[in-house]
C-alpha positions in Angstrom: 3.4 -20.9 10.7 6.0 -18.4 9.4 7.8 -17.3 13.4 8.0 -13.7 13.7 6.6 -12.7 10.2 3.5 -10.1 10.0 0.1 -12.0 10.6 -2.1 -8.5 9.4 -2.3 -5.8 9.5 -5.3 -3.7 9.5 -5.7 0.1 7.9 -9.1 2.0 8.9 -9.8 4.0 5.8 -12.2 7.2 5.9 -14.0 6.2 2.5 -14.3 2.1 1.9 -15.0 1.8 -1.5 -12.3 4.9 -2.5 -9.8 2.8 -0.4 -11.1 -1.2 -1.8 -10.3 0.2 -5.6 -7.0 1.7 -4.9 -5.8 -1.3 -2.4 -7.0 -4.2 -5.0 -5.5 -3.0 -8.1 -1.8 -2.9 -6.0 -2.5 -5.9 -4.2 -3.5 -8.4 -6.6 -0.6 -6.7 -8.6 1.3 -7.9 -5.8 0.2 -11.1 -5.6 -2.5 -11.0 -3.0 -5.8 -12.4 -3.3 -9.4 -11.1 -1.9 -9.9 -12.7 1.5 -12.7 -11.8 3.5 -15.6 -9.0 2.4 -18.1 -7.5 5.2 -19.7 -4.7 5.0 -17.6 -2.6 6.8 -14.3 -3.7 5.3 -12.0 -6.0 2.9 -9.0 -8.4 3.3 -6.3 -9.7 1.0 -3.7 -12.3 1.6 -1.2 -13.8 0.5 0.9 -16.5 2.2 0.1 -16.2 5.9 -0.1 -12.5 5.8 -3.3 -10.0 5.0 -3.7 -6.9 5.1 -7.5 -5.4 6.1 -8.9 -1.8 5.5 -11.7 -0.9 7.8 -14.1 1.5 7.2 -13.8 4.4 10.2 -16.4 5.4 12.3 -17.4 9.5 11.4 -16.9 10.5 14.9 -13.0 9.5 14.0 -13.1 11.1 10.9 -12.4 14.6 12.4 -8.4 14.1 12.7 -7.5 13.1 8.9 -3.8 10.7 9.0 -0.4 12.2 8.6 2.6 9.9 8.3 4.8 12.4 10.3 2.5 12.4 13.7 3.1 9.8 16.0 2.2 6.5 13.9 2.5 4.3 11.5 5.0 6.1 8.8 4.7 4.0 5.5 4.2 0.2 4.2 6.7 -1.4 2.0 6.1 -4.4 0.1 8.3 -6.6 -1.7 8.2 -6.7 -5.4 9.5 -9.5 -7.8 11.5 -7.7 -9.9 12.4 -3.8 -11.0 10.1 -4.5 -14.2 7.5 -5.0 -11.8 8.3 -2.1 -10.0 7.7 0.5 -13.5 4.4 -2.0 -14.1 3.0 -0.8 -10.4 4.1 2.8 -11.4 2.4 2.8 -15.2 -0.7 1.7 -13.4 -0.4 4.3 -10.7 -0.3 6.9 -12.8 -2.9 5.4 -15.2 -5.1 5.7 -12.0 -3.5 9.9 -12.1 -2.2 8.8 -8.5 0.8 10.7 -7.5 4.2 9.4 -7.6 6.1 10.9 -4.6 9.9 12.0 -4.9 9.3 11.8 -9.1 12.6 13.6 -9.3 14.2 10.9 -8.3 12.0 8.3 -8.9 13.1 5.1 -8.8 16.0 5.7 -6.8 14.7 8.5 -4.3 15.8 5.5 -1.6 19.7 5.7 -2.9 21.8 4.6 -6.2 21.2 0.7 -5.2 17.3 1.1 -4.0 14.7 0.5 -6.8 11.4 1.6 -5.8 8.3 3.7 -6.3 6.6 5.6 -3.5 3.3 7.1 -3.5 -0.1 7.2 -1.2 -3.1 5.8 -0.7 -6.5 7.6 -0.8 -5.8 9.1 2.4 -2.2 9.7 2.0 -0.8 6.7 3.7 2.7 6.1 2.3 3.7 3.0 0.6 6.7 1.8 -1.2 6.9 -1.1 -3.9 10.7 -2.4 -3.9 12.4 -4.4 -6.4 15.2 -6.7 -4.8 18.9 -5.3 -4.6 20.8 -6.8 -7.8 
């Protein structure tokens, strides 16, 4: 057991199979493997750690997610390495998802921060980050 590390965490995701494609492409980039399939959802893991997307009820689907309301704001992973980092972001944009703050992309987080940030299907922030040098 890894003490005070993330045991899941668990995304409900207004369109499954939009969200499964988007999720397993950067996860298994990441390292994760496919955990658990229902019908109703999809888990990856890696370590002790997975991350689940649920497929929302249509009576929730009224009130779409915004990072900026009270919430969740973004999920950063760990990358290995800054060359992994510009292999997520060739892929994203093979996949013609947005790369937020491509002005300064990949140091929109500061001068020593590697990283690319983008958004899911339904425009959760997330953040790939290569370690500090």
């Amino acid at each position: 057991m890894s003490k005070g590390m993330i045991h899941h965490i668990e995304l409900y995701v207004s369109e499954l199979s939009r969200s499964v494609a988007f999720w397993d492409i950067l996860l298994t980039e990441l390292g994760y493997s496919r955990f658990q399939t229902w019908k109703y959802g999809q888990s990856w893991k890696i370590e002790n750690s997975y991350l689940v997307i649920v497929q929302a009820e249509e009576k929730y689907l009224d009130i779409p997610y915004h990072r900026c309301r009270v919430g969740l704001n973004h999920l950063a992973f760990h990358a290995q390495s800054r060359e992994q980092v510009d292999v997520i972001t060739e892929k994203l944009r093979e996949n013609h998802v947005t790369i937020l703050y491509e002005d300064k992309h990949p140091f929109a987080g500061g001068t020593g921060h590697y990283a690319v940030y983008f958004e899911d299907p339904d425009r959760m922030k997330v953040e790939i980050v290569a370690p500090a040098i």
